[in-house]
KEVO-588799 format. One line per 5 residues: number of its first residue (from 1); for each residue y, z negated, x of C-alpha. Coordinates in Angstrom, 3 decimals, always signed. Example, Ala and Ser with C-alpha at 12.3 -4.5 7.8 and 13.67 -1.06 7.14 Angstrom:
<sites>
1	-4.500:-7.800:+12.300; -1.060:-7.140:+13.670 .
</sites>
This chain:
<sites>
1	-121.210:+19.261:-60.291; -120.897:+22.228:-62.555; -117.702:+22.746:-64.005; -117.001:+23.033:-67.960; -115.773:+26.904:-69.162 .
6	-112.820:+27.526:-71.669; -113.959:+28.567:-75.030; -111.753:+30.878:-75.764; -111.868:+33.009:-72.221; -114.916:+31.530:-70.552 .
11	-112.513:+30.429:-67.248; -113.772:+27.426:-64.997; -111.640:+24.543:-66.364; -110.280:+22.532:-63.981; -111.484:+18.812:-64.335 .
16	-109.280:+16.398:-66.515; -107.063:+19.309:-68.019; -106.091:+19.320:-71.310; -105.074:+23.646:-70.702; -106.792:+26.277:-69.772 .
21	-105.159:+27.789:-66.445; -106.097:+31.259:-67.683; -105.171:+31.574:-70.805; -103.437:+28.393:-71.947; -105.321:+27.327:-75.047 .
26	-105.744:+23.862:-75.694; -109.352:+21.871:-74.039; -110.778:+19.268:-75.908; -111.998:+16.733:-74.161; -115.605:+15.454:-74.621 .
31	-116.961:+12.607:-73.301; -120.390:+12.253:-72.158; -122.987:+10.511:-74.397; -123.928:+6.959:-73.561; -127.200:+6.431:-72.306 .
36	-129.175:+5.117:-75.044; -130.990:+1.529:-74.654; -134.967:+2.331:-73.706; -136.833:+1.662:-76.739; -139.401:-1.228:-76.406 .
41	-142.847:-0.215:-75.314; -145.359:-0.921:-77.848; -149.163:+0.517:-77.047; -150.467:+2.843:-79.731; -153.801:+4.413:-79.430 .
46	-153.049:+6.947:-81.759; -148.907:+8.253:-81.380; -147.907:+10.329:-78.117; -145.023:+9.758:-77.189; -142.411:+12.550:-77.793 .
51	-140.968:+14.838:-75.238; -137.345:+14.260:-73.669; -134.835:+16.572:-74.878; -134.070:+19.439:-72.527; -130.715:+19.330:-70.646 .
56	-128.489:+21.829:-70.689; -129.588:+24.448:-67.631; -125.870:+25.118:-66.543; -124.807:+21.410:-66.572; -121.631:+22.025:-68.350 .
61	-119.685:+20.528:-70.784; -119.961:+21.696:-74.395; -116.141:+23.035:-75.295; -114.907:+23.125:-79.229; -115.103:+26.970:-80.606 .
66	-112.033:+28.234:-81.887; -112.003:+27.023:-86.033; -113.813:+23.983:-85.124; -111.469:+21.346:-84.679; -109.974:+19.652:-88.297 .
71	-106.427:+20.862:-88.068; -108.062:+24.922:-87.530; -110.296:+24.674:-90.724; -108.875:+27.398:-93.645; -108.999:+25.098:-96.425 .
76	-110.165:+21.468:-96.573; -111.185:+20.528:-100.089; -109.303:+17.330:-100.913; -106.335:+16.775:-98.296; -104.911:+13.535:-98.372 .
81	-101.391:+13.842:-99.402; -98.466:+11.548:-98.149; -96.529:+12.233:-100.516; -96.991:+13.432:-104.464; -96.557:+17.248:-105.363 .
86	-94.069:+18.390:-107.542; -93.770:+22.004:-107.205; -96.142:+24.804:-106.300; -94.333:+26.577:-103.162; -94.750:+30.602:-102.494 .
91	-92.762:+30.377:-99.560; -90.819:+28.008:-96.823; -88.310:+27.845:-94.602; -88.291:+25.421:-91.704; -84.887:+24.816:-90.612 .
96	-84.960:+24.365:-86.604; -83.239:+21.536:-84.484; -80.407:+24.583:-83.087; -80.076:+25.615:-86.490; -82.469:+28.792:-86.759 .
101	-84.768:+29.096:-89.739; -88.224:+30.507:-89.250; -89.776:+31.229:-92.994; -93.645:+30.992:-93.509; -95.368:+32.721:-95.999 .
106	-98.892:+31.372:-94.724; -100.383:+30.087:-91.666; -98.228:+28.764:-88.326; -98.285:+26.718:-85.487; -95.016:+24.343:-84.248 .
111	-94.825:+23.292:-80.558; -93.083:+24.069:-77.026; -95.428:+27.280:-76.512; -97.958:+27.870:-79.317; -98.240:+31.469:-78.826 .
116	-101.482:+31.867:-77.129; -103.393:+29.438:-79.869; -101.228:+31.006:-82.745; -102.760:+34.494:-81.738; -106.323:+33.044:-81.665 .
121	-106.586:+31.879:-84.948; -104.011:+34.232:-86.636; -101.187:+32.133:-87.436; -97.205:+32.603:-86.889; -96.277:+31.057:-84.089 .
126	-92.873:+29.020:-84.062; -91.557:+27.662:-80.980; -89.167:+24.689:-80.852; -86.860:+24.296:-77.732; -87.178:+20.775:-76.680 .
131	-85.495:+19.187:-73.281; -86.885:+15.948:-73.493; -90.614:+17.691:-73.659; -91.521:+14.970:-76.594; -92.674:+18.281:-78.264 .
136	-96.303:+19.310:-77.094; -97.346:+22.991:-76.244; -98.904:+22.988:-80.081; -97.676:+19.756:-81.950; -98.588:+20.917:-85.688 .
141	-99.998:+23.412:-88.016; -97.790:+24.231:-91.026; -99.974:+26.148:-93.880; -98.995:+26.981:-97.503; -102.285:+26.737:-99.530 .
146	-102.575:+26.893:-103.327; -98.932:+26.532:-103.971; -98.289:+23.901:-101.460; -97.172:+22.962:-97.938; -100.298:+21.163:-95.298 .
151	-99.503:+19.766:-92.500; -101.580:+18.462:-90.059; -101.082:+17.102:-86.342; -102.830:+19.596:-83.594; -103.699:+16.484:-81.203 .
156	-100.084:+16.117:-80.022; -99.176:+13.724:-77.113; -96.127:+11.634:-79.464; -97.360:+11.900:-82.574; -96.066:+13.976:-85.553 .
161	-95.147:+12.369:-89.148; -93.463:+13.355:-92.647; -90.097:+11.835:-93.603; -90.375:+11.721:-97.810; -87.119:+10.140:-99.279 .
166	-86.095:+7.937:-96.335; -90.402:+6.805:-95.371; -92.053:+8.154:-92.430; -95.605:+8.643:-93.314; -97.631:+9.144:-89.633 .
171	-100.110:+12.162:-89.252; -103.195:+11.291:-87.569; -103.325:+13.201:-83.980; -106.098:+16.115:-84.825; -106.387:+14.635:-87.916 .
176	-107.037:+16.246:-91.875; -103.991:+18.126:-93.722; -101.606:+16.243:-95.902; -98.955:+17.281:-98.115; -95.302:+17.619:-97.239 .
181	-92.773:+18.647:-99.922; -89.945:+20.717:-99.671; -86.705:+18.395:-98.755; -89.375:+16.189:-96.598; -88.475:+16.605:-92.305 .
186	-91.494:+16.908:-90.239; -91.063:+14.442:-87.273; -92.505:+16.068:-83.941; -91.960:+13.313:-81.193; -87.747:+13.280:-80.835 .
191	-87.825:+16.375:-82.964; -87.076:+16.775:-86.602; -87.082:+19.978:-88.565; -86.035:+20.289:-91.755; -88.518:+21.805:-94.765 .
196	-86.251:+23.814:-97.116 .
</sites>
């Protein structure tokens, strides 16, 4: 069995990781297709039947590209927003569980250790200190587009949401940007940090 190669530094993967060894960027998993039912077999005098589709010659795993998972896209054209927006936003501040405030002006990533993935897509990296490790290596991308702030969950293990006036509104994991407002706290597993 062949093994699959990282995307990002073309390492052997080790099997069931959700990390590259090498360079620490996130794997996504893909699962093998299911085998499709045969087709009933009908005798035509006239139709050949059509060749099998050739299998990959290194028996790997296809592996995302960097950009290609929702959450990495530059702009998606009609976010769904939890919550309404009031005010167009040049710049935030994220105010951090030990009390440091990290401001974005553009593009970053939230999580334990989101340096390496950060630097591949050219984002600010911010890194939360988390005992309890409900915080995942990347948890969330933070982006200011058009005026406002997009958030959008990175795949984390314990989920991420957006706490508007008292509601939590739950991100999907990997799922499309939505709208957070200044005032809101973004919820990353036990972790809250304040958007200011």
């Amino acid at each position: 069995m062949v093994s699959a190669r990282c995307a990002y530094c073309d390492a052997t993967l080790q099997p069931n990781s959700m990390y590259c060894a090498s360079c620490g960027q996130l794997v996504a998993s893909v699962a093998p297709p299911a085998p499709a039912a045969p087709a009933p077999v009908r005798p035509t005098r006239a139709k050949a039947s059509a060749p099998a589709p050739e299998a990959r010659r290194d028996g790997g795993e296809d592996v995302p590209l960097p950009g290609a998972l929702p959450w990495q896209a530059p702009r998606l054209p009609r976010p769904s927003a939890a919550v309404a927006r009031t005010v167009a936003v040049e710049r935030v501040e994220l105010v951090l569980p030990d009390g440091h405030r990290a401001v974005l002006t553009g593009r970053a990533l939230i999580g334990r250790k989101p340096g390496q993935e950060a630097l591949a897509i050219g984002a600010q990296a911010i890194e939360v200190t988390d005992a309890g490790r409900s915080v995942s290596r990347v948890h969330l991308a933070v982006e200011l587009v058009d005026g406002r702030i997009m958030v959008a969950d990175t795949g984390s293990s314990n989920g991420s949401s957006i706490e508007h006036e008292g509601r939590l509104h739950p991100l999907q994991p990997g799922g499309a940007q939505q709208e957070a407002q200044p005032g809101d706290v973004l919820v990353l597993g036990d972790v809250r940090i304040q958007v200011a």
